[in-house]
C-alpha positions as CSV (number, residue, x, y, z in Angstrom):
1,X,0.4,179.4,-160.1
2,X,3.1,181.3,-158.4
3,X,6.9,179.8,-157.2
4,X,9.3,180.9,-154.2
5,X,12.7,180.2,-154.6
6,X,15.9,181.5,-152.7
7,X,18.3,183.1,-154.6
8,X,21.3,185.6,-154.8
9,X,20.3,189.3,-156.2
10,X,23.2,191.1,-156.7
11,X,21.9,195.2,-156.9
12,X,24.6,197.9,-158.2
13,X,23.9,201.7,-158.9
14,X,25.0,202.8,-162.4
15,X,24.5,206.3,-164.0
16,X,24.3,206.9,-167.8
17,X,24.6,210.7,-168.7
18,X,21.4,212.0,-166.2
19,X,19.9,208.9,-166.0
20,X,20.5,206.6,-162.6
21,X,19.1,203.2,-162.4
22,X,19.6,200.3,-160.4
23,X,20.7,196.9,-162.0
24,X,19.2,193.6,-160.5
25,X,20.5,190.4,-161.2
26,X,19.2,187.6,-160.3
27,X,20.8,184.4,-160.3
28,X,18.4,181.6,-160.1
29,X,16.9,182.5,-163.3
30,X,19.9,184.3,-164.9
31,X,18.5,187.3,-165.8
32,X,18.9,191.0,-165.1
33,X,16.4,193.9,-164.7
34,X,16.9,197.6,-164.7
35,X,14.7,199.9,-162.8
36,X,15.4,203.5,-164.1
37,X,14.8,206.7,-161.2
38,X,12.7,208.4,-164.1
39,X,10.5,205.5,-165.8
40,X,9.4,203.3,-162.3
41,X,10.4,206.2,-159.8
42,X,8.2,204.1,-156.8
43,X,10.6,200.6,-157.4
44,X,13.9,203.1,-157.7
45,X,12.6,204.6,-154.5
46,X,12.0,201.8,-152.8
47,X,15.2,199.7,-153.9
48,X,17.3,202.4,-153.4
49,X,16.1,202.5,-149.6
50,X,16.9,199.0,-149.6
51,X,20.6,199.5,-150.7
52,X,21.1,202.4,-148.9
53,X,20.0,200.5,-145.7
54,X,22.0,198.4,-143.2
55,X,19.1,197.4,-140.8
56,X,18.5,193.6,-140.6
57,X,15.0,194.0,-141.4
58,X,16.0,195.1,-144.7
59,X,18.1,192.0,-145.7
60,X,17.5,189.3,-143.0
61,X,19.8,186.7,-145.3
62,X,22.3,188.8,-144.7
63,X,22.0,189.5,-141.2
64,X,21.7,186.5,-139.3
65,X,21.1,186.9,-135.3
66,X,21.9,183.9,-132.8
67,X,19.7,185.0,-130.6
């Protein structure tokens, strides 16, 4: 069994001592995640090319063409 929903995700960028991680919240299910660079180094890769990122493709809720 598997569900879709659509939700806000709010991602920040924090940094403890040496240690950077991402913090995902996501609101629809009130919870947050954190996805440390050193522990899941693939997903902080990956989100971190997300955040870093302003091409619509990327984040098509948030880019919206009326084309």
């Amino acid at each position: 069994m598997s569900k879709r929903t659509v939700s806000e995700i709010k991602v920040w960028h924090s940094k403890k001592g040496e240690n950077n991680c991402f913090n995902i919240h996501i609101n629809a299910l009130g919870v947050m995640l954190t996805v440390h660079e050193k522990k899941q180094h693939k997903s902080y890769a990956r989100i971190k090319e997300w955040y870093e990122s302003d091409k619509p493709e990327f984040n098509p809720i948030l880019f919206i063409s009326e084309d």
